[in-house]
C-alpha positions as CSV (number, residue, x, y, z in Angstrom):
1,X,126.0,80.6,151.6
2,X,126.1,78.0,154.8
3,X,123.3,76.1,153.3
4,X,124.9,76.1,149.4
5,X,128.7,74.8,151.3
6,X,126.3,72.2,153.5
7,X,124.4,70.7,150.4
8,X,127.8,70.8,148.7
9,X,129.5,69.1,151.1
10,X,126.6,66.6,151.6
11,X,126.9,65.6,147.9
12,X,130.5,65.0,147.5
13,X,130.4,62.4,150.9
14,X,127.3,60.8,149.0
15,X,129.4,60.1,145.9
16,X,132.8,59.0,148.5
17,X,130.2,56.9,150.2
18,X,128.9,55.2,146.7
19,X,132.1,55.0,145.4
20,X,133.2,52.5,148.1
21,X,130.0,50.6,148.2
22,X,130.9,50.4,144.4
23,X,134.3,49.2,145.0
24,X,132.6,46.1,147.3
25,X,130.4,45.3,144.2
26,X,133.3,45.7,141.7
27,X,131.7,49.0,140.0
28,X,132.9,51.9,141.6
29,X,132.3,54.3,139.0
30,X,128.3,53.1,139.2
31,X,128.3,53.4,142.6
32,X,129.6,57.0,143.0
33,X,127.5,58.3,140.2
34,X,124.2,56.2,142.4
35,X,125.6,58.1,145.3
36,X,125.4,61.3,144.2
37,X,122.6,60.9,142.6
38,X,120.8,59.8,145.7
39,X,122.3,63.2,147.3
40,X,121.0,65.3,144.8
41,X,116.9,63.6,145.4
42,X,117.3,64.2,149.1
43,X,118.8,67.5,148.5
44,X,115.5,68.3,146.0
45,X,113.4,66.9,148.5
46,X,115.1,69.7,151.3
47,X,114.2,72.4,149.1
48,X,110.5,71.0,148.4
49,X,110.0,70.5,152.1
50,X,111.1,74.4,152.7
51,X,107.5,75.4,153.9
52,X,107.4,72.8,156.9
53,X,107.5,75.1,160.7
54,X,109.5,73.3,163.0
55,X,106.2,73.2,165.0
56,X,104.7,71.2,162.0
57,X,107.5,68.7,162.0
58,X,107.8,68.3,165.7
59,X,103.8,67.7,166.1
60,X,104.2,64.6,163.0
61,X,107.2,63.3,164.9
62,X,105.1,63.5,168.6
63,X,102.1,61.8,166.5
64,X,104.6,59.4,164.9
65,X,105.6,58.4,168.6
66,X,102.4,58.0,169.4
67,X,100.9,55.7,167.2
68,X,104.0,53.4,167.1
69,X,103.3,53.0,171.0
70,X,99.4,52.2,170.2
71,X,100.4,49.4,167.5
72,X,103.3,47.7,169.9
73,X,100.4,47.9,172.7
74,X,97.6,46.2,170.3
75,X,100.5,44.0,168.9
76,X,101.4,42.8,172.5
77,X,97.4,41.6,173.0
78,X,97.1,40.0,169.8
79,X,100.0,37.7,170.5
80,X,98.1,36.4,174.0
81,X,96.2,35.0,171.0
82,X,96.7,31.7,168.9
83,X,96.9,33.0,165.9
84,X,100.5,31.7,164.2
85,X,103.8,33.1,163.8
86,X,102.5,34.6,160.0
87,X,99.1,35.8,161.6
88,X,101.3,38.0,163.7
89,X,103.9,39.3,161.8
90,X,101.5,40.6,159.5
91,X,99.5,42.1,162.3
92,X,102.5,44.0,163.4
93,X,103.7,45.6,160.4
94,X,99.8,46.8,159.3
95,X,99.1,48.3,162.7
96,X,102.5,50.4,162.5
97,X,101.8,51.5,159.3
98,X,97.9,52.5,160.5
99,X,98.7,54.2,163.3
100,X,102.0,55.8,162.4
101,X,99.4,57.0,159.5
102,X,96.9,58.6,161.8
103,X,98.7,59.9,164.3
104,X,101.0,61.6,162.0
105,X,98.2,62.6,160.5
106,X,96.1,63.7,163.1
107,X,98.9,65.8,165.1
108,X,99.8,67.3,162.0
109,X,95.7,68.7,161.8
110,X,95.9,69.4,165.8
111,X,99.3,71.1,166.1
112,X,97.5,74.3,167.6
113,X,96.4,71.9,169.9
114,X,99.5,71.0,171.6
115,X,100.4,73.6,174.3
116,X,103.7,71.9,174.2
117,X,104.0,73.4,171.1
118,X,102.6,76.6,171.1
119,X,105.3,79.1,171.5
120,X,102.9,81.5,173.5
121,X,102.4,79.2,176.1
122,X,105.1,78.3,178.9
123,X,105.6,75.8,182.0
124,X,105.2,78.2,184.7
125,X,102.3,79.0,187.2
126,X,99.3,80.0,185.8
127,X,99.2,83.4,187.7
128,X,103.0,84.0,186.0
129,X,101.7,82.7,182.7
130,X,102.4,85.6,180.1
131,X,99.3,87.7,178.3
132,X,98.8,87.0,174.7
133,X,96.8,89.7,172.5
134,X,95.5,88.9,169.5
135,X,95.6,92.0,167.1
136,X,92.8,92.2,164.0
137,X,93.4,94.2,160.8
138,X,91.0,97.1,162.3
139,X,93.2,97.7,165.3
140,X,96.6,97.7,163.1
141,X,95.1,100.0,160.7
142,X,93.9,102.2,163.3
143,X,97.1,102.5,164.8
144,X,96.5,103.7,168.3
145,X,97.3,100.7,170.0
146,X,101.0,101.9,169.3
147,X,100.3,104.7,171.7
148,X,98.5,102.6,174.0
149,X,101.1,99.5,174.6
150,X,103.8,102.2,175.0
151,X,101.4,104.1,178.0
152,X,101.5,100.5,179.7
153,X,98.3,100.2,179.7
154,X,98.1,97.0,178.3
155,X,101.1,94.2,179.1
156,X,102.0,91.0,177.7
157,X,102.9,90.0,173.8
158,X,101.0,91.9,171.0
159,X,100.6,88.7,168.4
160,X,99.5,89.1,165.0
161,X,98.1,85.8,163.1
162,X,99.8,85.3,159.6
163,X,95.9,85.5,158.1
164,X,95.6,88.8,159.3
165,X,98.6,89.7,157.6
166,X,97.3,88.2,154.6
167,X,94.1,90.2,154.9
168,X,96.3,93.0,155.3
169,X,98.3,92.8,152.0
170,X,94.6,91.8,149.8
171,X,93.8,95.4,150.9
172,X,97.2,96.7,150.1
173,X,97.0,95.2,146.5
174,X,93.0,96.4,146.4
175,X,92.1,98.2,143.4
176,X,90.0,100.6,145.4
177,X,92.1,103.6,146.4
178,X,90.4,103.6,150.3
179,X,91.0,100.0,150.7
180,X,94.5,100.5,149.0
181,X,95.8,103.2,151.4
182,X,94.3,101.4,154.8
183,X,96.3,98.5,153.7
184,X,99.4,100.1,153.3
185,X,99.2,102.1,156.3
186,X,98.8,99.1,158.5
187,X,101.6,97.4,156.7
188,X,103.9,100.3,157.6
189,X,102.8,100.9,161.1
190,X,103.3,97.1,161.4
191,X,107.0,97.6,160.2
192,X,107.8,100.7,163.1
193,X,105.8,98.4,165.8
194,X,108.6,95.4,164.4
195,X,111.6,97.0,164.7
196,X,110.7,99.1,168.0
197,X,112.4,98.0,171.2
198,X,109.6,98.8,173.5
199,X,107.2,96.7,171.3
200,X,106.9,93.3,172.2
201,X,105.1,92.1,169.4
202,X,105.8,88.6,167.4
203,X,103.9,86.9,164.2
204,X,102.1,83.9,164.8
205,X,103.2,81.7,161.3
206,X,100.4,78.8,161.3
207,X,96.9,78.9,160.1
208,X,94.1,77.2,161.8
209,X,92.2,76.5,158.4
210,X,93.6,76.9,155.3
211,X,90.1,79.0,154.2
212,X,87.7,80.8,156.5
213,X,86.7,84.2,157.5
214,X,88.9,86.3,159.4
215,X,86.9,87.1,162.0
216,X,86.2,83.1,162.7
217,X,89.4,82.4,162.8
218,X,90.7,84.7,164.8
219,X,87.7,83.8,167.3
220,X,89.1,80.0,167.0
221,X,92.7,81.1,167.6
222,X,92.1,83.0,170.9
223,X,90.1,80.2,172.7
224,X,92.9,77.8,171.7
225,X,96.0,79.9,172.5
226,X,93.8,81.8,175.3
227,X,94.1,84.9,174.2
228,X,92.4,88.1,174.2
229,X,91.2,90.1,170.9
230,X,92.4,94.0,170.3
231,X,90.0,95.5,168.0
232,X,87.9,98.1,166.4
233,X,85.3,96.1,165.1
234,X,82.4,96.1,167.0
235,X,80.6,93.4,165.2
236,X,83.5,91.2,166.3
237,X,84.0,92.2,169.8
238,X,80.1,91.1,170.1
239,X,80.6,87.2,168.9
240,X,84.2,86.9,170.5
241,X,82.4,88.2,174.1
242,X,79.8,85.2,173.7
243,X,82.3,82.9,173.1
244,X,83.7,84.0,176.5
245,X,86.6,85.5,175.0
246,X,88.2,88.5,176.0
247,X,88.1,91.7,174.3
248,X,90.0,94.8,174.0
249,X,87.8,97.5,171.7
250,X,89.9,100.4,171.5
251,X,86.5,102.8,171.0
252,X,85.8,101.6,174.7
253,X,89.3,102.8,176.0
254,X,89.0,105.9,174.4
255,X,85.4,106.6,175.4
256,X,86.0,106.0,178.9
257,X,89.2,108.2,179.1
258,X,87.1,111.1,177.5
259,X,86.3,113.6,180.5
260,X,83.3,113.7,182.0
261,X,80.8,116.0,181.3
262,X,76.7,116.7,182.9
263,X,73.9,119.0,182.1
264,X,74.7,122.4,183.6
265,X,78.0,122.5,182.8
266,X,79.6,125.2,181.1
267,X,83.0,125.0,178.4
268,X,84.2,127.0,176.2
269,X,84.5,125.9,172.7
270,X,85.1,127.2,169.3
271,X,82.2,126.7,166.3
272,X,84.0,125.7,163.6
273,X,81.0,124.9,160.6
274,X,77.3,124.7,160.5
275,X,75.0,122.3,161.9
276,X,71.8,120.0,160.3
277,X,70.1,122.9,161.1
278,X,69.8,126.8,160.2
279,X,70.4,127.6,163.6
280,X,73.2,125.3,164.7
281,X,76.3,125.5,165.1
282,X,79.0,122.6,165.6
283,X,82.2,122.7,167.3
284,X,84.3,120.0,168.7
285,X,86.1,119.6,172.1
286,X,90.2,118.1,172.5
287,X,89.1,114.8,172.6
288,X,86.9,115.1,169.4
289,X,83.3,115.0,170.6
290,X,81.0,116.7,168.7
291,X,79.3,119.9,170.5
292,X,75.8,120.9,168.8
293,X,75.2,124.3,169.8
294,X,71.6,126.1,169.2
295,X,71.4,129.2,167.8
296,X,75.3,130.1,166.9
297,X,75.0,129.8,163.7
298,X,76.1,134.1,163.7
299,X,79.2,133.2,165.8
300,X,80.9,130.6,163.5
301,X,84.7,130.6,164.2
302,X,84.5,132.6,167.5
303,X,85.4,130.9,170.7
304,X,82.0,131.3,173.0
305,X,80.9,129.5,176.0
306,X,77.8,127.1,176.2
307,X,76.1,125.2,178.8
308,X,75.2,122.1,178.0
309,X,71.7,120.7,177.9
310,X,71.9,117.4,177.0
311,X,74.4,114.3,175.8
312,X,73.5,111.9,173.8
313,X,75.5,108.5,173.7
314,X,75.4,106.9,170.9
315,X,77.9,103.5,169.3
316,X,80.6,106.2,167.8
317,X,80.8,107.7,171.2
318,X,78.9,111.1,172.6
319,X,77.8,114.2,171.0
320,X,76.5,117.2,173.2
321,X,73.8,119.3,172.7
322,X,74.2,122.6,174.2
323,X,73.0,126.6,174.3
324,X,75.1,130.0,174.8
325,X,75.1,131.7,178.2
């Protein structure tokens, strides 16, 4: 409604405006009709240029700035030189337009660049400066960093890249029914994190590259906003930690919160289903890890005790091996 009464109002002082130019050229009809009709290209240009971030425009105007400031400096040595009033006019006006050009230009392709810009990234003392966490499809999907910002265990400002969002929605709209159902889950938990006051959470709205892998961009994006990496994926967490980057693998938390447990120790579990073999028997302890137990098979769905004989660890976490006392 404000922006219908602005453009409104922005077209009627157009035609005032034209109409009294017109009156100073003796057609004020023409020049009211001229008038508005200049209002109405600026106004279709407005609603063309709808897409452009305020970062994006502030990063052409910085680069603007810039390169006009390069051409007056060449400009200034070129007129130490003999070349002619004409000689130098010329050279004036090309070097504004080249440089205004490029820099434009070339801010426009850097605006990641500029931490002037970066909303992430404030003027204070580096030891005050605020955490930034980069958040990958696996660890929205997954959903247990909900449970793990809220704990406090991890502080700062939970950003998800709008690529990742992207990614996101492909696997919402994915024919395949897994896919389909990982998407929307992510989508949803991403809606609850939004609108939850203890979340501090935001969406980070430019792209690096317009095409790319994920995983590559995401890597690119943390080095530049200096950020760390939340994930699942352990392929990931591999290349972001030789890039020097940070990263948060949620697997990692939760294996090294899991008790501990040692050959000779004794639990009591309950075997719940059959194991590879005849003889085994598998049954699972609160935090999930898989107990093997030899030769209890016969007491599937009893609660027994075992003492454990060996643990194996593998990528997906442990898995115990163990006997009955």
């Amino acid at each position: 409604m404000t922006l219908s009464f602005i453009r409104s109002l922005f077209l009627m002082i157009s035609g005032v405006v034209g109409y009294y130019v017109g009156i100073l050229l003796q057609h004020p009809l023409l020049g009211a009709e001229i008038g508005c009709l200049c209002g109405l290209v600026l106004i279709f240009l407005e609603q063309r240029l709808n897409k452009i971030s305020v970062r994006g425009l502030s990063s052409m105007v910085f680069g603007l700035l810039l390169g006009i400031f390069m051409a007056k400096l060449l400009s200034d040595v070129l007129a130490l030189l003999p070349l002619g009033v004409f000689v130098h006019s010329v050279a004036r006006v090309v070097l504004t337009l080249v440089f205004s050009y490029l820099g434009s230009v070339m801010a426009l392709r850097g605006k990641d660049e500029f931490n002037i810009i970066i909303p992430y990234v404030r003027f204070q003392r580096q030891s005050m400066r605020e955490e930034v966490i980069l958040l990958d499809t696996s660890a929205i999907i997954d959903g247990r960093i909900v449970n793990i910002y809220k704990s406090n265990f991890l502080s700062g400002r939970l950003v998800i890249p709008k690529f990742v969002l992207t990614e996101l929605q492909k696997l919402a709209d994915s024919d395949d029914e897994i896919k389909r159902q990982r998407g929307r889950r992510g989508i949803e938990l991403l809606h609850k994190m939004q609108y939850d006051p203890k979340m501090n959470i935001r969406i980070h709205e430019e792209s690096l590259t317009p095409e790319g892998p994920v995983d590559a961009r995401l890597i690119a994006l943390a080095k530049l906003m200096d950020a760390s990496i939340c994930t699942t994926d352990y392929n990931l967490g591999q290349v972001a930690a030789l890039q020097n980057i940070e990263v948060l693998n949620i697997h990692d938390l939760v294996n090294a919160v899991k008790p501990a447990v040692y050959v000779g120790d004794q639990i009591d579990v309950q075997l719940v289903k059959e194991g590879k073999e005849s003889h085994q028997a598998v049954a699972y302890m609160d935090d999930g890890t898989m107990v093997v137990v030899s030769n209890g098979h016969q007491k599937i769905g009893q609660m027994v005790k075992v003492r454990i004989t060996s643990v194996l660890q593998t990528q997906a976490g442990k898995m115990i091996f163990a006997e009955q006392v």
